[in-house]
C-alpha positions as CSV (number, residue, x, y, z in Angstrom):
1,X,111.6,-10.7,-63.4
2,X,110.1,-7.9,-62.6
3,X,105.9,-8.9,-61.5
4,X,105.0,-4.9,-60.6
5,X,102.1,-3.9,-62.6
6,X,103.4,-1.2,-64.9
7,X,101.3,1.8,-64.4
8,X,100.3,2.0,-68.4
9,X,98.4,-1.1,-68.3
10,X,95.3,-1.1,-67.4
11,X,94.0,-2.5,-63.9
12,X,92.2,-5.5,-63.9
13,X,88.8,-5.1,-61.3
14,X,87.0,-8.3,-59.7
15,X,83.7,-8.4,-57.9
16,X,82.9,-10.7,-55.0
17,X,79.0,-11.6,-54.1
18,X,78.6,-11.7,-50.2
19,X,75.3,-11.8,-48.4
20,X,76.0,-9.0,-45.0
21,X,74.4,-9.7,-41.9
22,X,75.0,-7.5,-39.0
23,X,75.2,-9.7,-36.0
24,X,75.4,-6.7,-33.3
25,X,75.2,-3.1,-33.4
26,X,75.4,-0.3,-30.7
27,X,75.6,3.2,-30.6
28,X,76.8,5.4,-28.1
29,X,77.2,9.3,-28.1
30,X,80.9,10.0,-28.5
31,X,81.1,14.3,-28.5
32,X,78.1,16.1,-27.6
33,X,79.6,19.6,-27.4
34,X,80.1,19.8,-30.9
35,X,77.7,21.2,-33.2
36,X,76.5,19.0,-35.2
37,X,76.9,16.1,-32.1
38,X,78.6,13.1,-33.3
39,X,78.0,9.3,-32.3
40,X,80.1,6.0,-31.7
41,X,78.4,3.5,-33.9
42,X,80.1,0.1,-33.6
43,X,78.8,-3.2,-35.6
44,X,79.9,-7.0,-35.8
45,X,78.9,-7.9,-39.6
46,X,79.5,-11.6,-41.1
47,X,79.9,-11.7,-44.4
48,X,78.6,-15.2,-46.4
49,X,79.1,-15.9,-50.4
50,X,82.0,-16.0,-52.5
51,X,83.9,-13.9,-49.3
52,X,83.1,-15.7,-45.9
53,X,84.2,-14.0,-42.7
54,X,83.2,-11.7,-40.0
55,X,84.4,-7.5,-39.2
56,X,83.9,-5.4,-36.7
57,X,83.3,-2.3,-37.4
58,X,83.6,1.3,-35.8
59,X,82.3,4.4,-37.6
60,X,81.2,7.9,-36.7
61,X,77.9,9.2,-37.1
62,X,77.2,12.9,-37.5
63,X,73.6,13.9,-36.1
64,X,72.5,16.9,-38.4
65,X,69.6,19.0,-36.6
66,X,67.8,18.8,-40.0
């Protein structure tokens, strides 16, 4: 028995509720001979509610001059 969703029926969504705390952040420049500069932005984030857990995280910022 095939359990693949076929692509014709329609996709089923669910929504979690979760409370996010960031437990630690810090930014650091990571290229500053680009124009617009860029920075390192790196969090620790819990999440609490119907999803419990914790995620680092690591994201690019761009710093526009504007």
């Amino acid at each position: 028995m095939n359990t693949a969703q076929s692509q014709t029926e329609p996709h089923t969504r669910k929504r979690a509720k979760a409370k996010i705390t960031v437990q630690n952040s810090e930014a650091k420049p990571y290229d500053q001979t680009v124009s617009p500069a860029l920075v390192e932005i790196r969090l620790i984030e819990t999440f609490t509610g119907d999803i419990d857990g914790e995620s680092p995280v690591r994201a690019l910022q761009v710093l526009r001059d504007n």
